[in-house]
C-alpha positions in Angstrom: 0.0 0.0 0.0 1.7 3.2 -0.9 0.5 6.8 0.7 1.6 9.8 -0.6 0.5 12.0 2.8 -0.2 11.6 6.4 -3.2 13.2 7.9 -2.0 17.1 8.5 -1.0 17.9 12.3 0.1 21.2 13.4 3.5 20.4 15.5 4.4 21.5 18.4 8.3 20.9 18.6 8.8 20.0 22.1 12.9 20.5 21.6 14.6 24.0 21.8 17.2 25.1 19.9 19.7 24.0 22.3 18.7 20.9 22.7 19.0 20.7 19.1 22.2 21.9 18.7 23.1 19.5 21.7 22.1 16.2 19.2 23.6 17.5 16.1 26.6 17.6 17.9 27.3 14.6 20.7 24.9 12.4 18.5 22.2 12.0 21.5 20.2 13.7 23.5 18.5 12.9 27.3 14.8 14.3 27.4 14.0 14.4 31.5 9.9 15.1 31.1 7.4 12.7 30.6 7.1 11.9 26.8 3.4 10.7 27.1 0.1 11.6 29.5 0.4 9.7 32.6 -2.4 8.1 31.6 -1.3 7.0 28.0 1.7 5.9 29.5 -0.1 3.6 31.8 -2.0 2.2 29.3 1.5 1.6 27.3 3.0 -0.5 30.1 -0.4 -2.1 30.8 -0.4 -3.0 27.0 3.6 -4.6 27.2 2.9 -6.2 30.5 0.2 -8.2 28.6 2.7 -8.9 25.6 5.2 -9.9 27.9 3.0 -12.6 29.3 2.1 -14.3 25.9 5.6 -15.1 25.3 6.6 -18.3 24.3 8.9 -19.9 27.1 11.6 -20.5 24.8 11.6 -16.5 23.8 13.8 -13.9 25.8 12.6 -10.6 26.2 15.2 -9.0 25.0 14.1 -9.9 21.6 11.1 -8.1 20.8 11.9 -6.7 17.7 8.9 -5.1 15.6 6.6 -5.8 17.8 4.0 -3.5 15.9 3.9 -6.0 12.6 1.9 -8.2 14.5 0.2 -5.6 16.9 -1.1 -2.9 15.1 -3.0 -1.2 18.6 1.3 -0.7 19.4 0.6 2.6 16.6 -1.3 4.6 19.3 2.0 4.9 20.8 4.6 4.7 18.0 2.2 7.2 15.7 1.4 9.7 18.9 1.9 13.7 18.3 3.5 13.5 21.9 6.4 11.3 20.0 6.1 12.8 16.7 7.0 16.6 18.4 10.4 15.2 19.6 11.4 13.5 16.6 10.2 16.7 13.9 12.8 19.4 14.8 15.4 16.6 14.3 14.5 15.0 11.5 11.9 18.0 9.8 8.0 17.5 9.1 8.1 14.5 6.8 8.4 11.5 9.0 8.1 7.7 8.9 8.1 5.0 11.3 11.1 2.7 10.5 11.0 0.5 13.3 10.7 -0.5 17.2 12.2 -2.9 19.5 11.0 -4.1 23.0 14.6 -4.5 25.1 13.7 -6.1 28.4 16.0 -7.1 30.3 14.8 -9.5 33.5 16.3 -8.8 36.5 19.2 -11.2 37.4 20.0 -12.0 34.4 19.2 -9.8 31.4 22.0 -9.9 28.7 24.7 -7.4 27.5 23.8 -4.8 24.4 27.7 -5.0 22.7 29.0 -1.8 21.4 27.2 -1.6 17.7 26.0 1.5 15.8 22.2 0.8 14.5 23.3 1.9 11.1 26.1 -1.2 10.7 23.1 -3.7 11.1 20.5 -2.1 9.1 23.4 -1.4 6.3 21.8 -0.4 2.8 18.4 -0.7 4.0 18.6 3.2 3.6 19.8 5.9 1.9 20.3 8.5 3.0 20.6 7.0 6.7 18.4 9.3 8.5 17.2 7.6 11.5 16.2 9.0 15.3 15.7 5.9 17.8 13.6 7.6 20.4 14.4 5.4 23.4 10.9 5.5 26.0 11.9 4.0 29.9 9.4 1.5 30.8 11.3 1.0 33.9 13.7 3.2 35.8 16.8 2.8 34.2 20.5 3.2 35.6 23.7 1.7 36.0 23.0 -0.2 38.2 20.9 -2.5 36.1 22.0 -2.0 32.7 21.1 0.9 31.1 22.4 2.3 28.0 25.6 3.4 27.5 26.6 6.0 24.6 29.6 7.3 23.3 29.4 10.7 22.4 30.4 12.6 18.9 30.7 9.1 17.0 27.7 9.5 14.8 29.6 11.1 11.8 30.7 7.5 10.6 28.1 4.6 11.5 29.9 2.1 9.8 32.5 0.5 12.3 34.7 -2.6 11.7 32.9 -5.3 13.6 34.3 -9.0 15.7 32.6 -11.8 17.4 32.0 -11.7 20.9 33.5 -14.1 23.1 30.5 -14.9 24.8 27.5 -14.8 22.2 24.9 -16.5 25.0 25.4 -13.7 27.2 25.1 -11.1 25.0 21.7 -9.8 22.8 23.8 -10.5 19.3 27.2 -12.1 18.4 29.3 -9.2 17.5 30.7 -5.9 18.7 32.5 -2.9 17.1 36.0 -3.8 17.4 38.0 -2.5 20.8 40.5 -0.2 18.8 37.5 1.6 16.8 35.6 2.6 20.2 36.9 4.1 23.6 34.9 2.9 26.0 36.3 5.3 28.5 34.4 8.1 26.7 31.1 6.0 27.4 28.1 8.3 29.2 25.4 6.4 31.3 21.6 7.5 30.1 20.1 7.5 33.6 16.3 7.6 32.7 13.1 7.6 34.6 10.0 5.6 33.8 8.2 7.9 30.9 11.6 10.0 29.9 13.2 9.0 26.7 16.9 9.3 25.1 18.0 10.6 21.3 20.3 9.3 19.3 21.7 9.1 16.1 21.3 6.2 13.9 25.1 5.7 13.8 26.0 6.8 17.5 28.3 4.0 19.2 26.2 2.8 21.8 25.5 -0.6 24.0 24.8 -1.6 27.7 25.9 -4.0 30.4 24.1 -7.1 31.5 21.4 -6.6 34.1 23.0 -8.5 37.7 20.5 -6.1 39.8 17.4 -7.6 41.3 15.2 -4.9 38.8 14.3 -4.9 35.7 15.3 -2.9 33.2 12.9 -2.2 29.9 12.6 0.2 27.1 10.6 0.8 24.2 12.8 1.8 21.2 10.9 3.6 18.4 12.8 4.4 15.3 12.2 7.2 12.5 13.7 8.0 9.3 12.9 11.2 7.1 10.6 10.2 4.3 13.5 12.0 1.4 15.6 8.5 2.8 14.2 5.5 0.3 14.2 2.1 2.0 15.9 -0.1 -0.6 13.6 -2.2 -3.2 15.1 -5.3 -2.0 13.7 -5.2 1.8 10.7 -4.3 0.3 8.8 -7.9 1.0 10.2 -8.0 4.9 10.3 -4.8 6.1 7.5 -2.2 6.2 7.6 1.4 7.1 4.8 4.0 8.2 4.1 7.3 7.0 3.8 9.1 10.5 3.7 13.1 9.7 3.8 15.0 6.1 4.3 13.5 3.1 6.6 11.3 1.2 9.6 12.5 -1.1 11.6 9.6 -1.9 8.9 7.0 -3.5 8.4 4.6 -0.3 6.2 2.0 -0.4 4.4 2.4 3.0 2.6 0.1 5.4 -1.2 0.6 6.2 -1.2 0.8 10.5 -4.3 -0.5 11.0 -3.1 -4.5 9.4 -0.9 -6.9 10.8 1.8 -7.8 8.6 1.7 -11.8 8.9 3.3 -11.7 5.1 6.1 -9.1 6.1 6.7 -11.2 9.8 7.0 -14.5 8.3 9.2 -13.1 5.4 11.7 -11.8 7.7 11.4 -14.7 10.1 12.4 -17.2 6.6 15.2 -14.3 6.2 16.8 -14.4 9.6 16.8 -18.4 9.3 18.9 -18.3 6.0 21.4 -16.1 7.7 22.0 -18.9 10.6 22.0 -21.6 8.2 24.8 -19.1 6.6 22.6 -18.3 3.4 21.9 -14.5 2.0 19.8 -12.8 4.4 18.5 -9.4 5.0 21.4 -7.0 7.1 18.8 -5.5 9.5 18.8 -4.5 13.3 18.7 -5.9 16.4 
């Protein structure tokens, strides 16, 4: 299905030009106010809580990944003005949903984000690679149970040399930015309060320790790409986007909110299978 415009919403950019300038430059931002209503943000951990008890025993929750294919109601959240006012003064009025991913991690033992840059997994899916991951706390969310961990001013590449980890069951994927290409040193702990989100960069360093602590640790990410970037023809059968605000400039195909994408779901599901049976695959997130 393939929308040329979005309904028309007048914005009310909830960043100032500091903050602004803050992004373009470190690659990140922290946003310390609640993102959504308290009530729509009850109604938004009610509506996890109840995903999180469906899962399959055999399925960590770290790995939620586009949750909203399957679970269209997850647009109320992912298509909300209160979101949609962060992401416009960074990425202007013509905006699409590219993505989301729950990241819980259970308390005790919730596994290790390695250093990565989004923009190394997802790879040509874009171009240009305009993406803002607007990362909502579900939970409180510190150091001391794994929160994320960025390193500023490394957004101008995206595109790091990468290795295996040495322990791939204890971490969320197999491989990390190699140890000379990032200075962990330089890392800054996003300390973040249930309903206050984080910025960043598509191609910002960033990862997180494992969660030890006896709390849980949970965030909604919800990704957004400028509709003058074109998602690549190839990922067009596993991977669907959303026109969220204006109108599109690059010829997108876009995804209609109100389905569930069984087609799309079970396309990339086939995809991610190849790759671990060492077959072509599609290059996407985590």
């Amino acid at each position: 299905m393939t929308v040329a415009a979005a309904p028309q919403t007048v914005a009310s950019p909830r960043l100032n030009e500091t903050q602004v300038a803050h992004f373009r430059r470190e690659g990140y931002l922290s946003y310390d106010q609640p993102v959504f209503p308290p009530a729509e943000f009850a109604a938004l951990q009610a509506h996890f809580e109840t995903m999180l008890a469906q899962l399959p025993a055999d399925t960590r929750p770290e790995n939620l990944d586009v949750p909203h294919f399957a679970d269209p109601a997850l647009h109320r959240w992912l298509l909300s003005d209160a979101v949609l006012d962060l992401v416009e003064p960074l990425l202007g009025p013509d905006i699409a949903l590219f993505s989301s991913h729950f990241i819980c991690k259970p308390a005790g033992d919730g596994k290790r984000v390695p250093w990565h840059e989004d923009s190394a997994y997802w790879g040509d899916m874009l171009v240009p690679m305009q993406v803002v991951t607007v990362w909502l706390a579900l939970d409180r969310s510190d150091a001391g149970n794994g929160c994320m961990r960025i390193i500023p001013r490394t957004h101008l590449n995206g595109y790091s040399r990468y290795e295996q980890v040495s322990q791939p069951e204890l971490n969320v994927f197999p491989t990390e930015i190699v140890r000379e290409d990032h200075d962990a040193s330089q890392a800054v702990d996003l300390v973040l309060d249930p309903n206050h989100a984080s910025l960043h960069d598509g191609k910002l360093m960033h990862g997180s320790t494992k969660n030890a602590s006896t709390r849980r640790r949970c965030g909604y990410t919800m990704r957004y790409m400028s509709t003058r970037s074109r998602l690549h023809p190839r990922f067009d059968d596993i991977h669907k986007i959303f026109l969220a605000r204006g109108r599109d400039h690059a010829g997108n195909p876009y995804g209609d909110p109100n389905q569930v994408h069984s087609v799309t779901l079970q396309a990339r599901l086939d995809s991610w299978k190849n790759r671990e049976a060492g077959k072509p695959s599609i290059r996407n997130g985590h």
